[in-house]
C-alpha positions as CSV (number, residue, x, y, z in Angstrom):
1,X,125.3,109.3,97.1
2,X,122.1,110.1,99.2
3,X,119.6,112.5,97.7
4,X,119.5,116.1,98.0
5,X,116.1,116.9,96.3
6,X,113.3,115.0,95.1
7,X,111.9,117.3,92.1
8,X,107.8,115.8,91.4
9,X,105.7,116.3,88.5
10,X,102.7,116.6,89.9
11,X,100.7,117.2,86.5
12,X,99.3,120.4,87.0
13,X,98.7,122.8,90.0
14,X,95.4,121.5,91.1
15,X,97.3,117.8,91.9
16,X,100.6,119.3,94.2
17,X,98.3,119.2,97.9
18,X,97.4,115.4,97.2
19,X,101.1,114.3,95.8
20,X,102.2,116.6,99.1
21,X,100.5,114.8,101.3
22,X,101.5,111.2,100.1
23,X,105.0,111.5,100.5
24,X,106.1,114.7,102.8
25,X,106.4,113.0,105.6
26,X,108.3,110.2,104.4
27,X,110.9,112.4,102.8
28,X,111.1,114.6,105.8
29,X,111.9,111.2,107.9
30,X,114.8,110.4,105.7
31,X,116.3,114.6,105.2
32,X,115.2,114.3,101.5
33,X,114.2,117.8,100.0
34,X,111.4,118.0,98.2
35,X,110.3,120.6,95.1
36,X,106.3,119.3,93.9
37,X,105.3,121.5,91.0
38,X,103.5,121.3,87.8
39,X,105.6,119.1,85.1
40,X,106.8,121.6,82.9
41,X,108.3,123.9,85.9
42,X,109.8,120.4,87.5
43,X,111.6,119.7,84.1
44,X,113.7,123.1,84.1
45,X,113.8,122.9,87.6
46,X,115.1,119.3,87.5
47,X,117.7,120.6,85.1
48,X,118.7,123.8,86.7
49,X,120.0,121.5,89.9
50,X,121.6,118.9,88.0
51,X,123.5,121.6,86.0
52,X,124.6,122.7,89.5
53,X,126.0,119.4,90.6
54,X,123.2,118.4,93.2
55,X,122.2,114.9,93.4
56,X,118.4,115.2,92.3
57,X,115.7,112.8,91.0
58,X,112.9,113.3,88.9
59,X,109.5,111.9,89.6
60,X,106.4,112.6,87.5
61,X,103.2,111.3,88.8
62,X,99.6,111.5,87.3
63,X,97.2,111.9,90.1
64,X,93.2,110.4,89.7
C-alpha cells in the first residue's frame, strides 16, 4: 500500500527546519504527507494514526 504519512522524529524542536528542508520536497513529489516533530510527540502521534488504520511510517533521525 502507498504511504499516507511519514511521521519524523526530529529530536527536539530546534532540529524540525533542517529535517524539513531535507526531505519536503521529495515527499511532496511523491503525495506523501509529512508530520516532523520532536520524538516524543511523533511516538503518540505515530500511534494515534496507526490506531486509525492509516498506513504511516516512523522515522527518527538525530540531526548534527
Amino acid at each position: 500500500p502507498k504511504i499516507d504519512v511519514l511521521v519524523v522524529g526530529a529530536g527536539d524542536k530546534k532540529n524540525i527546519d533542517k529535517v524539513r528542508h531535507r526531505i519536503a520536497g521529495f515527499l511532496r513529489e511523491h503525495k506523501v504527507g509529512l508530520e516532523i516533530m520532536d520524538t516524543e510527540d511523533a511516538i503518540s502521534t505515530f500511534n494515534f494514526l496507526n490506531a486509525e488504520g492509516r498506513y504511516v511510517v516512523a522515522f527518527i533521525t538525530f540531526v548534527s
